[in-house]
C-alpha positions in Angstrom: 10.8 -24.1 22.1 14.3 -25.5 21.1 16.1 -24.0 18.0 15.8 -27.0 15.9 11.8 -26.7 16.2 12.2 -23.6 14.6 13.3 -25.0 11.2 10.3 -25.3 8.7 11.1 -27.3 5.3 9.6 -24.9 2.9 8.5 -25.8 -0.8 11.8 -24.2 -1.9 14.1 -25.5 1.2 14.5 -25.8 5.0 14.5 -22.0 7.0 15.6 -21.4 10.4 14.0 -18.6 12.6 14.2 -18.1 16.1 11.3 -17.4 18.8 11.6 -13.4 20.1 9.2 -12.3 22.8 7.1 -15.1 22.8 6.8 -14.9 18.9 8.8 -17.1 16.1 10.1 -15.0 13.9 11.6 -16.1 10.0 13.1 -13.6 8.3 15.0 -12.7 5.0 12.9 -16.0 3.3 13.6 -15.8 -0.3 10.1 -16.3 -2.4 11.2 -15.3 -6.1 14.8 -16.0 -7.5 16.9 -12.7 -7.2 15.9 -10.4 -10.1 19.6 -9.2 -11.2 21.2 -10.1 -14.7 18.8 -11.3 -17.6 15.9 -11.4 -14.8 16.2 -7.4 -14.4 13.0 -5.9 -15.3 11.8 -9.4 -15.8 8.5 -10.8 -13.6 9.5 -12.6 -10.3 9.6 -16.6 -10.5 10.3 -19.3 -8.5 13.9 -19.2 -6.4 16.3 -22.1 -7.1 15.6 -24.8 -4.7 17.9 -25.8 -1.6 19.1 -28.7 0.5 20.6 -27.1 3.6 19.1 -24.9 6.3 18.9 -21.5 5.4 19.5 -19.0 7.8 16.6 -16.7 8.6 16.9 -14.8 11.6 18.2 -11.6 9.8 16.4 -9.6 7.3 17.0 -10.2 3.6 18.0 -6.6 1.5 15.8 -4.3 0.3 15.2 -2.8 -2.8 17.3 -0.2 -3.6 15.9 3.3 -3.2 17.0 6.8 -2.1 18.1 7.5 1.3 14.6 9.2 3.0 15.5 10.3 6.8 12.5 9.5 8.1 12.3 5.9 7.2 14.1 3.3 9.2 14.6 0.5 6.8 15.5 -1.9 9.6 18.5 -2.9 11.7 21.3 -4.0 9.6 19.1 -4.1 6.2 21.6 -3.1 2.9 19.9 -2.2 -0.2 20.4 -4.8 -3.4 19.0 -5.8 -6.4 18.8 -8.9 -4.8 15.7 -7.7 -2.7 12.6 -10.6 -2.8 12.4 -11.6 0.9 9.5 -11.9 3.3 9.4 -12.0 6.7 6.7 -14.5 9.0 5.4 -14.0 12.7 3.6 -16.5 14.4 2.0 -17.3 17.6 4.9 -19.9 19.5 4.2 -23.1 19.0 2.1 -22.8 15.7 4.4 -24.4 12.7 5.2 -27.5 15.1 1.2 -27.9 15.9 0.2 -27.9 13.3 -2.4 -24.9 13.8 -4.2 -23.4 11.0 -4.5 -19.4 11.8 -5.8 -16.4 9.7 -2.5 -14.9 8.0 -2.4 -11.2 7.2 0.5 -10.2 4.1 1.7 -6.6 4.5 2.4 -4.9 1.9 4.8 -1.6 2.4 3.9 2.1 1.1 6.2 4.8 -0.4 5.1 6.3 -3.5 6.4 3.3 -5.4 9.6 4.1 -4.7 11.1 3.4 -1.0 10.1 1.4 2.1 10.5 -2.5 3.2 9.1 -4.7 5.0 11.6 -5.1 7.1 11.0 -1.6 8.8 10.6 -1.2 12.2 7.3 0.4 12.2 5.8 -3.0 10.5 7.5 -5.5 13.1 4.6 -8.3 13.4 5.6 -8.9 17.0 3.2 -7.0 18.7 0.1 -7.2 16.0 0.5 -11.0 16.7 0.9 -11.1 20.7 -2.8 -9.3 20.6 -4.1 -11.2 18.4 -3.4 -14.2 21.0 -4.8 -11.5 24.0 -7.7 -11.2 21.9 -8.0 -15.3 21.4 -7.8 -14.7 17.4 -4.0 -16.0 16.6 -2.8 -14.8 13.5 0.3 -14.8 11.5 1.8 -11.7 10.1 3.7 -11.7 6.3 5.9 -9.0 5.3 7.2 -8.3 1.8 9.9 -6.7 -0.5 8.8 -5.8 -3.8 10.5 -4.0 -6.8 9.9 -0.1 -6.5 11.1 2.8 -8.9 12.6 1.9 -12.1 13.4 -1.5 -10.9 9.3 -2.2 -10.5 8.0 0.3 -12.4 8.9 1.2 -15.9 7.6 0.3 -19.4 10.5 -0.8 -21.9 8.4 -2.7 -24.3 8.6 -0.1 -26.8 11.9 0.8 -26.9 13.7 -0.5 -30.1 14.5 -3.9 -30.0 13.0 -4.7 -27.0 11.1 -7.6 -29.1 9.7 -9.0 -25.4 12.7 -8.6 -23.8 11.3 -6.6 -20.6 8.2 -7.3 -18.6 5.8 -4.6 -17.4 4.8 -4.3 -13.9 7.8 -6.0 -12.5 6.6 -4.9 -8.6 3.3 -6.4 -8.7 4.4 -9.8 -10.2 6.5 -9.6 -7.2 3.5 -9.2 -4.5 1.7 -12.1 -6.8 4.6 -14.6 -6.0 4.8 -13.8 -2.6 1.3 -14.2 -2.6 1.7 -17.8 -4.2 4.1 -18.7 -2.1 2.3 -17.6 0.8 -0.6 -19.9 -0.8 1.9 -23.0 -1.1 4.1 -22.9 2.2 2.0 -20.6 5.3 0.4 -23.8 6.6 3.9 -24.9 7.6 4.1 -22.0 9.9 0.9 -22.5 11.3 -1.1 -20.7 9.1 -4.5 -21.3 7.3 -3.9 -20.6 3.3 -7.5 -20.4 3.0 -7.9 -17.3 5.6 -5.1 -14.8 3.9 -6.0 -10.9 4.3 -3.6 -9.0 2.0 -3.2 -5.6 3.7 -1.4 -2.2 2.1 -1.2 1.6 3.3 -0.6 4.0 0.6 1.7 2.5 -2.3 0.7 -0.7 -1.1 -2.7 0.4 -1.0 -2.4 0.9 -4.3 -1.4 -2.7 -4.8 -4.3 -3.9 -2.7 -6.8 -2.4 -4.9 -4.9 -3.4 -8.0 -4.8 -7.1 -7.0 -8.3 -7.2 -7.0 -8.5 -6.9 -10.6 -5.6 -9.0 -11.4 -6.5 -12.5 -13.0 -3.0 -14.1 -11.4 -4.0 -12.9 -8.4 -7.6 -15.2 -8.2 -7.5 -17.4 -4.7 -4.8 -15.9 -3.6 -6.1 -14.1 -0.7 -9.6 -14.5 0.8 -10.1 -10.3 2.2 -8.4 -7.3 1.6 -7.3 -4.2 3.7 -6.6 -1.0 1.4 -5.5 2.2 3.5 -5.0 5.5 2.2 -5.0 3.6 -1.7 -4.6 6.0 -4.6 -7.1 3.6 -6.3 -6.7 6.1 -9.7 -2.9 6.3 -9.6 -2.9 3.3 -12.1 -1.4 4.9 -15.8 -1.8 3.5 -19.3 1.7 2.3 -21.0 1.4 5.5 -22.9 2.1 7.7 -19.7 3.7 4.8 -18.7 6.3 4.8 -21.8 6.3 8.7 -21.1 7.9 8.5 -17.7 10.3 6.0 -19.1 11.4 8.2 -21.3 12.3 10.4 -18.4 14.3 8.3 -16.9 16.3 6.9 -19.8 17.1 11.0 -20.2 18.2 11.2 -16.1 20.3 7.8 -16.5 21.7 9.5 -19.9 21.1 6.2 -22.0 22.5 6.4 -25.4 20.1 6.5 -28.2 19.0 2.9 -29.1 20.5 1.5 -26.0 19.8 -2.2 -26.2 18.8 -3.9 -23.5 21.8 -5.8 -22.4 23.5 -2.2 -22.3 20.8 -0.8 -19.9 20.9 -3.8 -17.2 24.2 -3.6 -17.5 23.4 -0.1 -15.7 24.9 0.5 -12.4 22.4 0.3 -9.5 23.5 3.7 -7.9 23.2 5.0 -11.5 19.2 3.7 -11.6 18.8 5.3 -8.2 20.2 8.4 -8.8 17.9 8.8 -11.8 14.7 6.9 -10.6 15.1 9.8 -7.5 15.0 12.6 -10.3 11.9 11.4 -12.3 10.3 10.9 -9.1 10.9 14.7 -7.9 10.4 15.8 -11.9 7.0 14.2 -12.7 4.9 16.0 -9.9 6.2 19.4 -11.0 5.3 18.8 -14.7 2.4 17.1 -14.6 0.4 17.9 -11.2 -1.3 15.4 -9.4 0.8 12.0 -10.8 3.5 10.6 -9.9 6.8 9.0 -11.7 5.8 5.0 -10.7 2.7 3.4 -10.7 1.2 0.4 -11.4 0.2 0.1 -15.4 -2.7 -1.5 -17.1 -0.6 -3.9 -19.5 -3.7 -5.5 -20.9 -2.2 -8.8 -19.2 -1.0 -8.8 -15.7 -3.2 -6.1 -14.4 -5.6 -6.2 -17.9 -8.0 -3.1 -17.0 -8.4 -0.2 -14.9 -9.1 -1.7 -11.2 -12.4 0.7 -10.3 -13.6 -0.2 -13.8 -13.2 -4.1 -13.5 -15.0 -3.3 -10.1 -17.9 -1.6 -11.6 -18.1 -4.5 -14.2 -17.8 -7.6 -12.0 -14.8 -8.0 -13.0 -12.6 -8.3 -9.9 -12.5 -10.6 -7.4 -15.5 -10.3 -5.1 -13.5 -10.4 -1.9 -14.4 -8.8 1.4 -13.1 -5.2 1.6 -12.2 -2.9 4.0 -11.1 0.4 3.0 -10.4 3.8 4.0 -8.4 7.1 4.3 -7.3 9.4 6.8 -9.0 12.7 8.0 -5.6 15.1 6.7 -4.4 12.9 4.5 -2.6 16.0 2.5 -1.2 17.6 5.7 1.8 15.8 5.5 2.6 16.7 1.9 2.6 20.8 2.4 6.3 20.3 4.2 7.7 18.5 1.3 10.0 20.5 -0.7 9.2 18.7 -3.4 5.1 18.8 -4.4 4.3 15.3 -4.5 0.6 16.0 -3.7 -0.9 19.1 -5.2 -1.7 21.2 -2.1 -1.5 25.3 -3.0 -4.5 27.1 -5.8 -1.4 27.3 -8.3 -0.8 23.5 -8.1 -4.5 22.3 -7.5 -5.3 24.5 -10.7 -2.2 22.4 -12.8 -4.2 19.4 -11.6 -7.7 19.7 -12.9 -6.3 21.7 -16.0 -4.1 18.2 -16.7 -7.1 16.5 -16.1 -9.4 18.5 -18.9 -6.9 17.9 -21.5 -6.3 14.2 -20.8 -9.8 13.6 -20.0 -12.3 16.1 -21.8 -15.5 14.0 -21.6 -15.3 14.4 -17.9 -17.2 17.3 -16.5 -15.3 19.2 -14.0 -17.9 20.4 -10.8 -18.3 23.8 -10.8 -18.2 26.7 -7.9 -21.6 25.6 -6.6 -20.8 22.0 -6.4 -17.7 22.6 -4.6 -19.5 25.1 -2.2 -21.7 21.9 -1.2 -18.7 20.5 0.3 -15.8 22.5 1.1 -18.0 26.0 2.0 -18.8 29.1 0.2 -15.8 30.3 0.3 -14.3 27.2 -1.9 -14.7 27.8 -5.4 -12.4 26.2 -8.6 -9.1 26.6 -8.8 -8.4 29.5 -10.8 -11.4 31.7 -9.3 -10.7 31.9 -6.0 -11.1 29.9 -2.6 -8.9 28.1 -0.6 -8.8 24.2 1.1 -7.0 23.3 -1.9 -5.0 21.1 0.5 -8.9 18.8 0.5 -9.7 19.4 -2.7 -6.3 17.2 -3.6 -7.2 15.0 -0.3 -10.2 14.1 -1.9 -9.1 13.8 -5.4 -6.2 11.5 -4.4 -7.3 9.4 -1.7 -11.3 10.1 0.0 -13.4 9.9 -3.6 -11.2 6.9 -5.1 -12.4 5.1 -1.5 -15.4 6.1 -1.8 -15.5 5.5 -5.7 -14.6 2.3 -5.0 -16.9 1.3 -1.9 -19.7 2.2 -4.4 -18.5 -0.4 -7.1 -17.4 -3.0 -4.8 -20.0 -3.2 -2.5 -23.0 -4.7 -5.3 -20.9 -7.8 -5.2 -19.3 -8.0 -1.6 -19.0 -6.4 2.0 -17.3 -3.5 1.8 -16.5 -2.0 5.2 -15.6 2.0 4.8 -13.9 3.9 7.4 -11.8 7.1 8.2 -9.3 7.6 10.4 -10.1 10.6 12.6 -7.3 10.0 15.9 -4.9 12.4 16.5 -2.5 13.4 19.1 -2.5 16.4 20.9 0.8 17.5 19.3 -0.1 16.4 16.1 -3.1 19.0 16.3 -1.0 21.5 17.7 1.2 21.1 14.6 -1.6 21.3 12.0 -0.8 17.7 11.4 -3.7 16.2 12.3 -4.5 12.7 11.2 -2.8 12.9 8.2 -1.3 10.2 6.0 0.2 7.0 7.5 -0.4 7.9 11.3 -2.7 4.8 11.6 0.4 2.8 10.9 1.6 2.8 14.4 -1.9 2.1 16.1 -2.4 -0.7 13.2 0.9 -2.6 14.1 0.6 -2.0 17.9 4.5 0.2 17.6 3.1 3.8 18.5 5.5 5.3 20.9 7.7 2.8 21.6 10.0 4.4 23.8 9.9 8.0 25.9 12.0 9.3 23.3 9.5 9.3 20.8 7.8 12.7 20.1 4.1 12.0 19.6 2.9 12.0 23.1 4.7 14.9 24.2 1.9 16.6 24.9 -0.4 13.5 26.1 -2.5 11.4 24.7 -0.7 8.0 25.4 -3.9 6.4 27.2 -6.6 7.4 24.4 -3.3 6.3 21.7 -3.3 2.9 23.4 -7.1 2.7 23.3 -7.5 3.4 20.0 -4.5 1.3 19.2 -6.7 -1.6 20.7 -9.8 -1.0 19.0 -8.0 -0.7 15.7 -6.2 -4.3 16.5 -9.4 -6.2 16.7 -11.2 -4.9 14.0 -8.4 -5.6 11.3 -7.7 -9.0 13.4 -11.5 -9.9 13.7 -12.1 -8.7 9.9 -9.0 -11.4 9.0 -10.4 -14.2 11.2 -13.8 -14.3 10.2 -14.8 -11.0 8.4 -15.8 -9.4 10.9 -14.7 -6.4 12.0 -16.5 -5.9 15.8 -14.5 -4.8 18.8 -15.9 -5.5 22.1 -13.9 -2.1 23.5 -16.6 0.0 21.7 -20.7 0.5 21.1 -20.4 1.9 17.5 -21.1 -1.5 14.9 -19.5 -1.0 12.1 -22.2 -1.9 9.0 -21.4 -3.2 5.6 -21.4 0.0 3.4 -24.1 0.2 0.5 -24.8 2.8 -1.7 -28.4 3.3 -0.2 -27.1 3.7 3.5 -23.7 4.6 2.6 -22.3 3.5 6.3 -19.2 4.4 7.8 -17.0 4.1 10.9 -14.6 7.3 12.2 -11.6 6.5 14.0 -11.2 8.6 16.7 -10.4 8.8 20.3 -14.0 7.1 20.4 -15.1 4.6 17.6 -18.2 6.7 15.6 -20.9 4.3 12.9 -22.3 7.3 10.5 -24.0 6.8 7.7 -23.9 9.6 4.4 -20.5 11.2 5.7 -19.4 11.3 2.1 -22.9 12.4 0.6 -21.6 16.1 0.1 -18.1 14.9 -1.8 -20.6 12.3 -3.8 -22.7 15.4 -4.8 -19.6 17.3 -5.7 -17.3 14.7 -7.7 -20.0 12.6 -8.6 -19.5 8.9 -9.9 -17.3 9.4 -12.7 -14.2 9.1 -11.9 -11.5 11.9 -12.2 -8.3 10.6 -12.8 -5.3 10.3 -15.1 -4.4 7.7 -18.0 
């Protein structure tokens, strides 16, 4: 295809990608005007329109965020305020056919606070080459979105704010990418009426908020939430209370108005954004500093309990977690996740004072699914590293597979696949290792550690399986693959069906039926 068929007149102006391994590619395509000035800690809107063609064979920046070794923000990325891009891969051929193909929108994890979509790891090439093996072409969205106390903080009652900050500044961001996904995909070749918003962790958490999001409403057809902490969604008091943290880290002068505060240096909102983020796990176990808010407007309610009312949008569901999700979190230095008796004992005590109506299992229903020899914190025990698991990420599925599922398909699942060396590590399948098989970039080169041991043939297996259920699910809702026997059912609360992810695909039904009798319905989490 010749370079001039790569430029696609969008809403907003003409863009010109480029084709890459059999795959045009757009990248660094603005969807919201840059949120600097006056629109700091305002909600995204529209970009200025413009006449000549744009450039968009390089990445747009990304948010700014502290410097994390292990994530690769993507080849010649910067960090800047300046940060709303998206990115588009599509089968060759597709904008200048005129094809109409399911489109799924990525949206990045990291606590709120770090990742792109520009990152290596979520590179659309290869997720979009099999879905054109597999005779299901799709495109694949990524996104940028506000994160730390860029996207997350609650100003509105500071003095003399009188409306002059927005809450929730990160997911208005994923809502206008969503629009203009909604407004300008066809031109790409894909089918704004088949859109699968998909999210691991963080943006798990945005998944499962966007349900219950009024803006939100025909903006996406199906939705993919993996590892979601469903219950890490504060009220604007907790909100207010981490703000107050970070206007003490970024030593703001009492009654700082706001045109003194975004006239704040970026490195200066880093640098403190990074300290609330390592403070507000140590002082109050089991949150974290950012998190979506229920603002009564944007996101009006708690998303499980506009689920359980019929209040979100009843949109096909897949959802899950991974067998060790906490794994990961025990070589942390700092405790994001709650994962010794000391810190799991913080966590349910923070959770009795904030929440004393709730009645906290006791020793016997704990036994039922951890073992005898799992008690309370506080008495005893030990596999305090699942107790957290569960509290963060299993029960808020599961919570949420029970609400969801009176009103649409729900498809449940857990990721079970390790590598040998991840086993041999105590790693196990622990949070955001589906990533790799999800995207189709596990092991890109011999350098990479994970098959060190073996396991590349079962990897690419699994890899395959997992590729046409989340493709399938995005076509047509379906989410078969002809590479195994197990059929994954439509949970319910009668059957509770399930699907493990492992080196072979497994359909059980009642896996959860212990951690139901243990947690029971009501859900434990913090406001």
């Amino acid at each position: 295809m010749s370079e001039e068929a790569l430029i696609v007149d969008t809403v907003f102006g003409p863009v010109a990608g480029a084709q890459s391994s059999g795959v045009d590619v757009w990248k660094g395509v603005p969807f919201a005007a840059p949120p600097v000035g006056e629109l700091r800690w305002r909600r995204a809107r529209d970009p200025e329109p413009w006449t000549e063609v744009r450039d968009a064979t390089a990445f747009g920046g990304v948010c700014p965020q502290p410097v994390m070794p292990i994530i690769d923000l993507g080849a010649g990325t910067t960090a800047d305020e300046d940060c709303l891009y998206l990115n588009i891969w599509s089968p060759a051929g597709a904008a200048e056919s005129g094809a109409r193909h399911p489109v799924l929108v990525w949206v990045h994890g990291g606590a709120y606070i770090c990742g792109s979509g520009s990152q290596p790891m979520y590179d659309g090439t290869a997720l979009v080459r099999a879905s054109i093996d597999e005779d299901t072409p799709a495109l694949v969205v990524t996104l940028n979105y506000r994160m730390g106390a860029f996207g997350f903080t609650e100003f509105g009652d500071l003095p003399g704010a009188d409306g002059a900050f927005d809450t929730n500044c990160g997911l208005s961001d994923v809502v206008q990418a969503l629009r203009w996904v909604r407004d300008d995909i066809e031109r790409f070749g894909g089918d704004p009426d088949r859109v699968t918003v998909f999210g691991e962790s963080a943006g798990g958490g945005v998944v499962t908020s966007l349900l219950a999001m009024p803006e939100a409403k025909g903006l996406f057809a199906r939705a993919i939430a993996q590892s979601s902490p469903v219950t890490s969604v504060y009220d604007r008091e907790r909100g207010a209370r981490h703000t107050d943290l970070f206007l003490d880290e970024v030593h703001a002068p009492a009654g700082a108005t706001p045109e003194q505060l975004r006239r704040l240096p970026v490195a200066a909102l880093v640098s403190a954004s990074t300290r609330v983020f390592n403070r507000v796990p140590v002082e109050f176990p089991g949150t974290i500093a950012y998190a979506p808010m229920i603002d009564g407007d944007l996101l009006p309610r708690d998303p499980i309990a506009a689920i359980r009312d019929g209040q979100a949008h009843d949109v096909p569901l897949m959802i899950g977690t991974n067998r060790d999700e906490t794994s990961l979190f025990k070589w942390m230095k700092a405790p994001l996740m709650p994962v010794t008796e000391q810190q799991v004992a913080a966590m349910f005590e923070l959770i009795a004072q904030e929440q004393p109506e709730l009645a906290i299992p006791g020793d016997d229903e704990v036994a039922i699914a951890y073992g005898a020899d799992s008690r309370i914190p506080g008495r005893g025990g030990q596999k305090f590293m699942g107790i957290s698991r569960d509290l963060a990420f299993r029960m808020p599925a599961v919570w949420t597979a029970e609400a969801h599922s009176r009103r649409a398909p729900v498809y449940l699942y857990r990721y079970d696949w390790a590598t040998p060396l991840f086993r041999m590590l105590g790693i196990g399948a622990t949070h955001a290792t589906e990533l790799p098989y999800v995207f189709g970039n596990p092991a890109s080169t011999r350098l990479d550690i994970s098959y060190r041991l073996g396991g590349r043939k079962t990897g690419l297996r699994v890899r395959r399986r997992m590729q046409e259920r989340w493709l399938g699910f995005a076509a047509n809702g379906d989410p078969a693959s002809v590479d195994s026997d197990a059929e994954w059912k439509p949970y319910t609360s009668a059957d509770q069906h399930s699907l493990l992810i492992g080196a072979t695909d497994t359909a059980v039904s009642e896996l959860d039926r212990n951690l139901l009798r243990a947690w029971g319905s009501d859900v434990l989490s913090f406001r």
